[in-house]
C-alpha positions as CSV (number, residue, x, y, z in Angstrom):
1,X,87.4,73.6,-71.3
2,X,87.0,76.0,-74.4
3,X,88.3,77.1,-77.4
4,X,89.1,80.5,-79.0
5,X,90.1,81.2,-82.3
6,X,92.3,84.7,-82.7
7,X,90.5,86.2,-85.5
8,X,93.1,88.7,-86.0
9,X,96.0,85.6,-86.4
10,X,93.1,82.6,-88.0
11,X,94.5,83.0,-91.9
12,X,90.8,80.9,-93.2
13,X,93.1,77.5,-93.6
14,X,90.1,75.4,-92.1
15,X,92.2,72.3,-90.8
16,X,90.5,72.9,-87.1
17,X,87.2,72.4,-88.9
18,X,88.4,69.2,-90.7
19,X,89.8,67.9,-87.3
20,X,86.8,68.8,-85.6
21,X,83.9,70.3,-86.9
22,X,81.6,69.8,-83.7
23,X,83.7,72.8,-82.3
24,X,85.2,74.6,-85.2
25,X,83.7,76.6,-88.3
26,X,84.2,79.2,-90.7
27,X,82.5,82.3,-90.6
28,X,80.4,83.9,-93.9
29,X,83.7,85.5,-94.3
30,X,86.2,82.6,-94.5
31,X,87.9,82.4,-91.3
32,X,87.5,79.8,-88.0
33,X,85.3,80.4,-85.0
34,X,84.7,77.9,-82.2
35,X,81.0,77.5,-82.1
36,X,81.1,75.6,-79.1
37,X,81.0,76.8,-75.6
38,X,82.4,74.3,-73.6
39,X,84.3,71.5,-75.7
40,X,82.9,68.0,-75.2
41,X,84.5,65.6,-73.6
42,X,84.6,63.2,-76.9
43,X,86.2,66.5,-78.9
44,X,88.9,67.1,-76.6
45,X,91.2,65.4,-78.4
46,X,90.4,66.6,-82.0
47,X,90.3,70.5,-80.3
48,X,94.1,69.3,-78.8
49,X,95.1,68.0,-82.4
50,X,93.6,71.2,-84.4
51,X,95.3,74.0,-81.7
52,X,98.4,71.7,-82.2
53,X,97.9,71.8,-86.3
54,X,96.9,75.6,-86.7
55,X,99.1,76.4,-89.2
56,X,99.0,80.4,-87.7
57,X,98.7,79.1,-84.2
58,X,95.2,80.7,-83.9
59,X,94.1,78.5,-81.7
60,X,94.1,79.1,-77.7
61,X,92.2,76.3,-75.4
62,X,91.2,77.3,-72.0
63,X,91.6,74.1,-69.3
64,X,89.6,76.3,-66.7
């Protein structure tokens, strides 16, 4: 499972990295990046719940 942030949708909000900062983090220049490669199994939750929250809906998560 991953998760990819839409950099040109992600509007710098940061509730992904409040929900779950193992996989989500702003970038120098304010906006989210997932900094994980394949979401852990104890974060799969919080990723669900911060996708779900995304005030943009910049959030995609890949099941494959």
């Amino acid at each position: 499972m991953r998760a990819h942030v839409d950099s040109d949708v992600c509007a710098g909000h940061g509730d992904c990295v409040a929900t779950c900062g193992t996989v989500f983090t702003l970038t120098d220049d304010g906006y989210a990046e997932a900094i994980a490669d394949e979401i852990p199994l104890a974060a799969v939750e919080s990723v669900r719940a911060a996708a779900e929250h995304c005030p943009e809906h910049a959030i995609n998560i890949d099941e494959g």
